[in-house]
N, C-alpha and C positions, 0 to 999 in steps of 0.2 A: 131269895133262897135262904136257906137255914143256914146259922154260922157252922162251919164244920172245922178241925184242927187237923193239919198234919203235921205232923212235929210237934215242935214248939211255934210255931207260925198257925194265926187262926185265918180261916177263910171267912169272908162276909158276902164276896161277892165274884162274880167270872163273868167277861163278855168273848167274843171269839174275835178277836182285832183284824185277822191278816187269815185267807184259807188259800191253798193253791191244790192242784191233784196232789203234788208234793211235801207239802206241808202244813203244818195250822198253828196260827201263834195265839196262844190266850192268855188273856191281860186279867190276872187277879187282882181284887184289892183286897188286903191282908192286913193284919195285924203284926209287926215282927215280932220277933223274939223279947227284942227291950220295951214293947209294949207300943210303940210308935207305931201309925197308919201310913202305908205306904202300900203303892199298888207292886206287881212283878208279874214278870212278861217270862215265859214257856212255848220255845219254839218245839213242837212236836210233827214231825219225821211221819209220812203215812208206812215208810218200807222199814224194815230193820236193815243195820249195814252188815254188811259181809263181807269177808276178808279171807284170801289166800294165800299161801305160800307153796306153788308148785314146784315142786323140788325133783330133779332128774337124778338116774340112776349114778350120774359122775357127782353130784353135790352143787349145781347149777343150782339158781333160781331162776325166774324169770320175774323182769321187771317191765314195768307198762308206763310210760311218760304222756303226758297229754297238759293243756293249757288248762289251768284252772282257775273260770271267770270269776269267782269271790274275791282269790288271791291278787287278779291281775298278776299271773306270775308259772311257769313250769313247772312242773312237778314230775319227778320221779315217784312211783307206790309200786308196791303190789299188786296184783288186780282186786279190784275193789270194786263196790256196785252195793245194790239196793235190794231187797226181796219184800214180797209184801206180808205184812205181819202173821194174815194166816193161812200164810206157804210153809213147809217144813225149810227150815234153814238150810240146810245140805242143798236140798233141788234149787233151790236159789243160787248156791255157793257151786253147784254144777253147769249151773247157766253161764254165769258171770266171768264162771274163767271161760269157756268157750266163745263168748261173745267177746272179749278184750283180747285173747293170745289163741284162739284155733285148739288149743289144749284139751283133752278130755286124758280122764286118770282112771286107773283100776283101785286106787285106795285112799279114803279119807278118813281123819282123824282131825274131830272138834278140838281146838286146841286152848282157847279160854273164849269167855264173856267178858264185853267190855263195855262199861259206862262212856259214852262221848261228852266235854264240854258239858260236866252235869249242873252247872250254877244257872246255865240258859237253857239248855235243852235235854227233854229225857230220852233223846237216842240209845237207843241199847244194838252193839254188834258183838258178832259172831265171827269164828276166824278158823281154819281149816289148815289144816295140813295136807295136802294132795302129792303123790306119786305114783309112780307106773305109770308117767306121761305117753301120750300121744300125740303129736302134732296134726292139725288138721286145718280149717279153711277159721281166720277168725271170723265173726257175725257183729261189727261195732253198731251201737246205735246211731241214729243222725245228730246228736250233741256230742258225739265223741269223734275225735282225731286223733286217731292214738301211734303211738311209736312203742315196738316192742325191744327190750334187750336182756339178754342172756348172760349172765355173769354166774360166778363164783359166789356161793351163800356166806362165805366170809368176808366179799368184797362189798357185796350187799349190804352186809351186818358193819363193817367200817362207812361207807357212806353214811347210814342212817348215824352211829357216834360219832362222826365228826362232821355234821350238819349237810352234809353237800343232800342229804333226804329228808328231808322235813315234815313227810306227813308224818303224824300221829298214829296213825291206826297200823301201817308199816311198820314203823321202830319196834313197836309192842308185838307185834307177832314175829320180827325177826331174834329178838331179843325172846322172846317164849320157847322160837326152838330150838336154839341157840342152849338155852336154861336146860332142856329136855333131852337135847343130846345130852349134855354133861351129866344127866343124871343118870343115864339108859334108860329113861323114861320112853323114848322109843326105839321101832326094832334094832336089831342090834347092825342090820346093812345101812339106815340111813345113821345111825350115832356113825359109825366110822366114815362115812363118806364127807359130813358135818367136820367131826374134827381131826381128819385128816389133811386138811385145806390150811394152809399158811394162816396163823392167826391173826384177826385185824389189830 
């Protein structure tokens, strides 16, 4: 193949190491930055990630617990899921909560873009804001065992600052609306319901 440069890193060469439906890792050999030859490895995601915060009209959230086989370990998240790259984000982010909590909403709002773990892998998600809950039947997949729980978005927002919540992609979107009440950056019923709740 032709050398090509991204960045300050040149490429000389790509093979596709590792492919699954869900992902594909490929092994570049490159040139660094300090001029030395060294290969690097790119896990690349076939779905983009998707992230909600459904938030009820009392300042609830709902939270989604399930075993997670990487970690070897529990997790408390948000609901969280997968969509495939040329899906419109939202219908994905409509699925996913229906499929993990029986949830469906009358209102969303994109709330940031987020790079995952960008040194190994180029995942890009997406993260919503949902309300005007509905409860309804959940739809989990057969890799999923999930546990659903209902708290307070300020007791949510303390779990994730003092570690008892450890995903990543959770912290950052409870911490985004958390950011957005405080500004009025959203309507003016969910700012007061947000911080009318005992502060973490």
């Amino acid at each position: 193949m032709t050398e090509r440069r991204r960045g300050p890193w040149i490429i000389h060469g790509e093979k596709i190491a590792y492919d699954t439906p869900w992902m594909t890792v490929t092994d570049y050999q490159v040139t660094c930055p300090d001029g030395s030859p060294s290969s690097y490895g790119v896990m690349s995601p076939k779905n983009l990630a998707i992230g909600i915060v459904p938030l009820f009209d009392n300042g609830d959230v709902m939270l989604v617990g399930q075993y997670r086989f990487a970690l070897d370990a529990y997790s408390w998240e948000l609901p969280e899921g997968g969509g495939p790259k040329g899906d419109i984000p939202l219908a994905s982010a409509k699925r996913e909560l229906k499929e993990e909590t029986g949830l469906s909403a009358d209102h969303w709002q994109e709330i940031l873009g987020l790079d995952l773990s960008n040194s190994i892998t180029d995942e890009c998600a997406h993260a919503f804001l949902a309300w005007g809950l509905t409860q309804g039947e959940a739809e989990p997949e057969g890799t999923e065992d999930i546990t659903i729980q209902r708290v307070p978005f300020q007791t949510a927002l303390k779990m994730a600052m003092m570690g008892d919540i450890r995903d990543a992609f959770t912290l950052v979107m409870l911490a985004k609306v958390d950011y957005m009440a405080r500004r009025g950056d959203l309507p003016e019923a969910l700012c007061q319901v947000i911080l009318a709740q005992p502060q973490a």
